[in-house]
C-alpha positions as CSV (number, residue, x, y, z in Angstrom):
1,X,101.0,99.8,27.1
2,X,103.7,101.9,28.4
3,X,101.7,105.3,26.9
4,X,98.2,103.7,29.2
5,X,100.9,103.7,32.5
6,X,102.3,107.5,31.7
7,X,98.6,109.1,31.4
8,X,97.5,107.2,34.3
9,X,100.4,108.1,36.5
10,X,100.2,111.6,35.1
11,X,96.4,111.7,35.8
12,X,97.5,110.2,39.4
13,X,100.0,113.0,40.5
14,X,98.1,115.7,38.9
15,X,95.1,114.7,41.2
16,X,96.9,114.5,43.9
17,X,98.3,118.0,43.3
18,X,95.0,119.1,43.0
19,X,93.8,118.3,46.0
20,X,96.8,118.3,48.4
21,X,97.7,121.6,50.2
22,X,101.5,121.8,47.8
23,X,98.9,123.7,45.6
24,X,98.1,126.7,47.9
25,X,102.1,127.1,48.9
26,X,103.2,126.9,45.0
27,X,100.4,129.8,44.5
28,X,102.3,131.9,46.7
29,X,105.6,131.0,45.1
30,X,104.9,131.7,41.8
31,X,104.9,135.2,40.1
32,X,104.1,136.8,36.3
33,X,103.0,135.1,33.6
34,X,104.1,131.4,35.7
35,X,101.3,132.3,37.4
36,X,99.2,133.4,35.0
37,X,99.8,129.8,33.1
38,X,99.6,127.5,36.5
39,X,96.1,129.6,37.6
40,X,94.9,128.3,34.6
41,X,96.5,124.9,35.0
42,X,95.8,124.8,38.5
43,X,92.1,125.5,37.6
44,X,91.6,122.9,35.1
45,X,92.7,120.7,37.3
46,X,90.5,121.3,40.3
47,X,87.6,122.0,38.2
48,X,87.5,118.0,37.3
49,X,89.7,116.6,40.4
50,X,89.8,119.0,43.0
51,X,87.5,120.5,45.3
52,X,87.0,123.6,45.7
53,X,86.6,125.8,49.5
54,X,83.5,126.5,50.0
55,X,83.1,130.2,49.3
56,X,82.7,132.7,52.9
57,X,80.0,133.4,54.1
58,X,80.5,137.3,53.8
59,X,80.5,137.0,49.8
60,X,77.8,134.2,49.8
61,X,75.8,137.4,51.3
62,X,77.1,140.1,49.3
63,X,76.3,138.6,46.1
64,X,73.0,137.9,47.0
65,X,70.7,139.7,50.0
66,X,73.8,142.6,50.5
67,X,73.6,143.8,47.0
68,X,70.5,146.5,48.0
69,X,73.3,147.5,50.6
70,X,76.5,148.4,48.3
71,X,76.9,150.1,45.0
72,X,75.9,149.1,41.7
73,X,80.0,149.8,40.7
74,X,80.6,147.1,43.9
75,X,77.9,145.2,43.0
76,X,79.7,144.8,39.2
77,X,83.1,144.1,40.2
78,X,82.5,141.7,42.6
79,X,80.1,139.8,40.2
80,X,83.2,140.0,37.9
81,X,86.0,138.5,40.2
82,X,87.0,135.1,39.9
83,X,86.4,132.8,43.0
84,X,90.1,133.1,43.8
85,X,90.1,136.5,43.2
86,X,87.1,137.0,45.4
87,X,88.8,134.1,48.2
88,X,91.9,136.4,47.8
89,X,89.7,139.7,48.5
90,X,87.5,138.3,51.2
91,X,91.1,137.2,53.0
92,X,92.5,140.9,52.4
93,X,89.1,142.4,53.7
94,X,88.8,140.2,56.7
95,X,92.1,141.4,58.0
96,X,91.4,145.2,57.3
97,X,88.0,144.7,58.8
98,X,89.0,142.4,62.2
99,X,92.0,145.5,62.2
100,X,89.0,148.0,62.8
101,X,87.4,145.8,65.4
102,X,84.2,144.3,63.7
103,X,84.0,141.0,61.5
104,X,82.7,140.3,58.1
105,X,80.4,137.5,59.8
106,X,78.4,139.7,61.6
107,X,77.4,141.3,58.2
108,X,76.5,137.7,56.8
109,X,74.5,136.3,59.2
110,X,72.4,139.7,60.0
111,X,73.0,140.7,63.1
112,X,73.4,144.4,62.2
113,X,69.6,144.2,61.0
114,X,68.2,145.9,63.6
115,X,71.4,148.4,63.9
116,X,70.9,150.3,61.2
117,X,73.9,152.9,61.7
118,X,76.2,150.4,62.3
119,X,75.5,148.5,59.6
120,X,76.0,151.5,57.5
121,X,79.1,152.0,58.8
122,X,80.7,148.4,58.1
123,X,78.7,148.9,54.5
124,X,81.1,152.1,54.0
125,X,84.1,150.5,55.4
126,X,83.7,147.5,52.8
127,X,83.3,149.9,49.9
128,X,86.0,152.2,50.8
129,X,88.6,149.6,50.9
130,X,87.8,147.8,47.8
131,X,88.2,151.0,46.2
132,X,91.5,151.1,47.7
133,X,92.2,146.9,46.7
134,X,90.9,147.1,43.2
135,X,93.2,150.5,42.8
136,X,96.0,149.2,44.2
137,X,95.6,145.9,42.4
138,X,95.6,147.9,38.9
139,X,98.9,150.0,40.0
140,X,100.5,146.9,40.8
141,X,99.1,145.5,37.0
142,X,100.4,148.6,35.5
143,X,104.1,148.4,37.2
144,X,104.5,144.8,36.1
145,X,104.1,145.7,32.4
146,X,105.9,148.6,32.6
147,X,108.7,146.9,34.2
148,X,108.2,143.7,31.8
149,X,108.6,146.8,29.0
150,X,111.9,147.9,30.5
151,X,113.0,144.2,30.8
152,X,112.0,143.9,27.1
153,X,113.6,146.9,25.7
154,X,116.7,146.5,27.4
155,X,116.7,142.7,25.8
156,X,116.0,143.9,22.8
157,X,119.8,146.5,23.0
158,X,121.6,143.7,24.5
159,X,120.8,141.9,21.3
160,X,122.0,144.5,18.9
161,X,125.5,143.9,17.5
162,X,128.4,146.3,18.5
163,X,127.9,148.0,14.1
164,X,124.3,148.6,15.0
165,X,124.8,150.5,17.9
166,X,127.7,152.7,16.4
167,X,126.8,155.1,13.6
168,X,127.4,154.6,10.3
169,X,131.1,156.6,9.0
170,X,128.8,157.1,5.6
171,X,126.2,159.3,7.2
172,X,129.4,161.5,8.6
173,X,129.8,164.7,7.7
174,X,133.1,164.2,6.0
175,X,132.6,164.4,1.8
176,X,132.9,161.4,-0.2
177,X,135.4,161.2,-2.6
178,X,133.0,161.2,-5.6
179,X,131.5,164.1,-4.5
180,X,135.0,166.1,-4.5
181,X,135.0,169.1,-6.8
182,X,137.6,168.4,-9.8
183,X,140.9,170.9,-9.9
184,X,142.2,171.1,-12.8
Protein backbone atom coordinates (compact mmCIF):
# COMPACT_ATOMS: atom_id res chain seq x y z
CA UNK A 1 0.00 0.00 0.00
CA UNK A 2 2.59 2.31 1.10
CA UNK A 3 4.86 1.41 -2.35
CA UNK A 4 1.15 2.48 -4.49
CA UNK A 5 1.30 6.10 -2.38
CA UNK A 6 5.38 6.62 -3.20
CA UNK A 7 4.90 6.03 -7.12
CA UNK A 8 1.90 7.99 -7.10
CA UNK A 9 3.29 10.96 -5.25
CA UNK A 10 6.55 10.52 -7.22
CA UNK A 11 4.51 10.43 -10.56
CA UNK A 12 2.72 13.59 -8.92
CA UNK A 13 5.80 15.87 -8.35
CA UNK A 14 7.61 14.71 -11.31
CA UNK A 15 4.55 16.02 -13.40
CA UNK A 16 4.37 18.85 -11.91
CA UNK A 17 8.10 19.52 -12.53
CA UNK A 18 7.45 18.84 -15.87
CA UNK A 19 5.17 21.22 -16.61
CA UNK A 20 5.98 24.05 -14.14
CA UNK A 21 8.40 26.78 -15.21
CA UNK A 22 11.25 25.36 -12.07
CA UNK A 23 12.23 23.23 -15.16
CA UNK A 24 13.48 26.01 -17.44
CA UNK A 25 15.43 27.86 -14.39
CA UNK A 26 17.07 24.41 -13.16
CA UNK A 27 18.25 24.11 -17.03
CA UNK A 28 20.18 27.07 -16.61
CA UNK A 29 21.56 26.03 -13.32
CA UNK A 30 22.85 22.99 -14.18
CA UNK A 31 26.31 22.24 -15.94
CA UNK A 32 28.33 18.94 -17.35
CA UNK A 33 27.38 15.67 -17.21
CA UNK A 34 24.20 16.99 -14.39
CA UNK A 35 23.04 18.22 -17.37
CA UNK A 36 23.67 15.76 -19.62
CA UNK A 37 21.65 13.20 -17.09
CA UNK A 38 18.64 15.83 -16.23
CA UNK A 39 18.18 16.66 -20.30
CA UNK A 40 17.56 13.19 -20.59
CA UNK A 41 15.44 13.08 -17.43
CA UNK A 42 13.91 16.25 -18.06
CA UNK A 43 12.92 14.81 -21.50
CA UNK A 44 11.43 11.59 -20.50
CA UNK A 45 9.45 13.33 -18.51
CA UNK A 46 7.91 15.88 -20.78
CA UNK A 47 7.76 13.51 -23.55
CA UNK A 48 4.76 11.60 -21.53
CA UNK A 49 3.70 14.59 -19.02
CA UNK A 50 4.79 17.72 -20.21
CA UNK A 51 4.16 19.83 -23.09
CA UNK A 52 6.30 20.87 -25.14
CA UNK A 53 6.61 24.95 -26.81
CA UNK A 54 5.52 25.01 -29.81
CA UNK A 55 8.53 25.24 -32.14
CA UNK A 56 9.11 29.19 -33.86
CA UNK A 57 8.02 29.93 -36.61
CA UNK A 58 11.48 30.70 -38.22
CA UNK A 59 12.54 26.84 -37.94
CA UNK A 60 8.97 25.59 -38.74
CA UNK A 61 10.04 27.47 -42.22
CA UNK A 62 13.56 26.48 -42.45
CA UNK A 63 13.01 23.00 -42.18
CA UNK A 64 10.46 22.97 -44.68
CA UNK A 65 9.91 25.80 -47.65
CA UNK A 66 13.56 27.68 -46.66
CA UNK A 67 15.58 24.63 -47.24
CA UNK A 68 15.96 25.64 -51.36
CA UNK A 69 17.19 28.91 -49.63
CA UNK A 70 20.30 27.59 -47.36
CA UNK A 71 22.97 24.99 -47.73
CA UNK A 72 22.71 21.40 -47.89
CA UNK A 73 25.59 21.52 -44.77
CA UNK A 74 22.71 23.94 -42.97
CA UNK A 75 20.12 22.08 -44.26
CA UNK A 76 21.88 18.73 -42.35
CA UNK A 77 22.71 20.16 -39.13
CA UNK A 78 19.67 21.75 -38.43
CA UNK A 79 17.78 18.44 -39.41
CA UNK A 80 20.20 16.98 -36.82
CA UNK A 81 19.61 19.29 -33.74
CA UNK A 82 17.51 18.35 -31.04
CA UNK A 83 14.28 20.63 -30.45
CA UNK A 84 16.05 22.20 -27.51
CA UNK A 85 19.02 22.52 -29.32
CA UNK A 86 17.23 24.13 -32.15
CA UNK A 87 14.85 26.32 -29.30
CA UNK A 88 18.37 27.23 -27.87
CA UNK A 89 19.67 28.21 -31.50
CA UNK A 90 16.55 29.92 -32.76
CA UNK A 91 16.88 32.16 -29.24
CA UNK A 92 20.71 32.82 -29.93
CA UNK A 93 19.84 33.76 -33.65
CA UNK A 94 16.89 35.94 -32.88
CA UNK A 95 19.11 38.18 -30.79
CA UNK A 96 22.04 38.33 -33.32
CA UNK A 97 19.53 38.97 -35.98
CA UNK A 98 17.05 41.77 -34.10
CA UNK A 99 20.96 43.13 -33.18
CA UNK A 100 21.33 43.71 -37.07
CA UNK A 101 17.94 45.25 -37.37
CA UNK A 102 15.70 42.61 -39.19
CA UNK A 103 13.62 39.70 -37.54
CA UNK A 104 13.59 36.02 -38.18
CA UNK A 105 9.66 36.49 -38.65
CA UNK A 106 9.87 38.29 -41.60
CA UNK A 107 11.80 35.28 -43.17
CA UNK A 108 8.83 32.90 -42.00
CA UNK A 109 5.98 34.41 -43.04
CA UNK A 110 7.39 35.53 -46.61
CA UNK A 111 7.48 38.92 -46.70
CA UNK A 112 10.99 39.02 -48.35
CA UNK A 113 9.35 37.10 -51.35
CA UNK A 114 9.24 39.76 -53.59
CA UNK A 115 12.65 41.26 -52.24
CA UNK A 116 14.82 39.15 -53.57
CA UNK A 117 18.26 40.92 -52.42
CA UNK A 118 17.21 41.31 -49.14
CA UNK A 119 16.20 38.09 -48.62
CA UNK A 120 19.55 37.02 -49.68
CA UNK A 121 21.03 38.99 -47.42
CA UNK A 122 19.14 37.67 -44.12
CA UNK A 123 19.74 34.04 -45.89
CA UNK A 124 23.64 34.90 -45.56
CA UNK A 125 23.41 36.41 -42.30
CA UNK A 126 21.67 33.08 -40.92
CA UNK A 127 24.32 30.86 -42.44
CA UNK A 128 27.19 32.92 -41.32
CA UNK A 129 26.37 32.82 -37.74
CA UNK A 130 25.52 29.28 -37.41
CA UNK A 131 28.86 28.70 -38.66
CA UNK A 132 30.01 30.84 -36.05
CA UNK A 133 27.33 28.89 -33.15
CA UNK A 134 27.95 25.42 -34.22
CA UNK A 135 31.98 26.40 -34.09
CA UNK A 136 31.85 27.92 -31.05
CA UNK A 137 29.55 25.31 -29.58
CA UNK A 138 32.34 22.54 -30.48
CA UNK A 139 35.24 24.78 -28.84
CA UNK A 140 33.32 25.04 -25.88
CA UNK A 141 32.76 20.79 -26.15
CA UNK A 142 36.40 20.43 -26.68
CA UNK A 143 37.47 22.75 -23.49
CA UNK A 144 35.15 20.84 -21.21
CA UNK A 145 36.90 17.56 -21.89
CA UNK A 146 40.02 18.86 -21.92
CA UNK A 147 39.46 20.50 -18.66
CA UNK A 148 37.47 17.28 -17.32
CA UNK A 149 41.07 15.57 -18.58
CA UNK A 150 43.09 17.96 -16.39
CA UNK A 151 40.57 17.46 -13.51
CA UNK A 152 40.97 13.71 -14.03
CA UNK A 153 44.67 13.47 -14.19
CA UNK A 154 45.32 15.55 -11.44
CA UNK A 155 42.76 13.14 -9.40
CA UNK A 156 44.38 10.41 -10.49
CA UNK A 157 48.33 12.08 -8.62
CA UNK A 158 46.42 13.10 -5.72
CA UNK A 159 45.62 9.50 -5.34
CA UNK A 160 49.07 8.15 -5.54
CA UNK A 161 50.74 7.35 -2.24
CA UNK A 162 53.82 9.50 -1.08
CA UNK A 163 56.37 5.74 -2.25
CA UNK A 164 54.79 5.96 -5.64
CA UNK A 165 55.67 9.34 -6.36
CA UNK A 166 59.32 9.02 -4.99
CA UNK A 167 61.71 6.90 -6.92
CA UNK A 168 62.72 3.71 -6.06
CA UNK A 169 66.54 3.81 -3.85
CA UNK A 170 66.98 0.28 -5.96
CA UNK A 171 66.92 1.79 -9.40
CA UNK A 172 69.83 4.32 -7.96
CA UNK A 173 72.88 4.38 -9.20
CA UNK A 174 74.62 3.33 -6.10
CA UNK A 175 76.00 -0.71 -6.46
CA UNK A 176 74.32 -3.34 -4.53
CA UNK A 177 76.20 -5.11 -2.26
CA UNK A 178 75.99 -8.41 -4.22
CA UNK A 179 77.24 -6.99 -6.99
CA UNK A 180 80.58 -5.73 -5.07
CA UNK A 181 83.74 -7.13 -6.67
CA UNK A 182 85.47 -9.55 -3.94
CA UNK A 183 89.10 -8.39 -2.41
CA UNK A 184 90.88 -10.74 -1.35
Amino acid sequence: MYLLVFLIGFGVIGYTLARSSYAQRAEHRTSGASKKWGESLADWWQTRFGTRPPEDAFLIWARNRGTGYFPEEFNGWLAGLSSRESHAFSQALQDYTGGLGFELDSLADDSLKNKPALMQVYVEAVVIYSQAYRRAKETHQEADKTEAKVKESAKEKDGMKNAEKQASRRRSGVPEMAEAVPTA
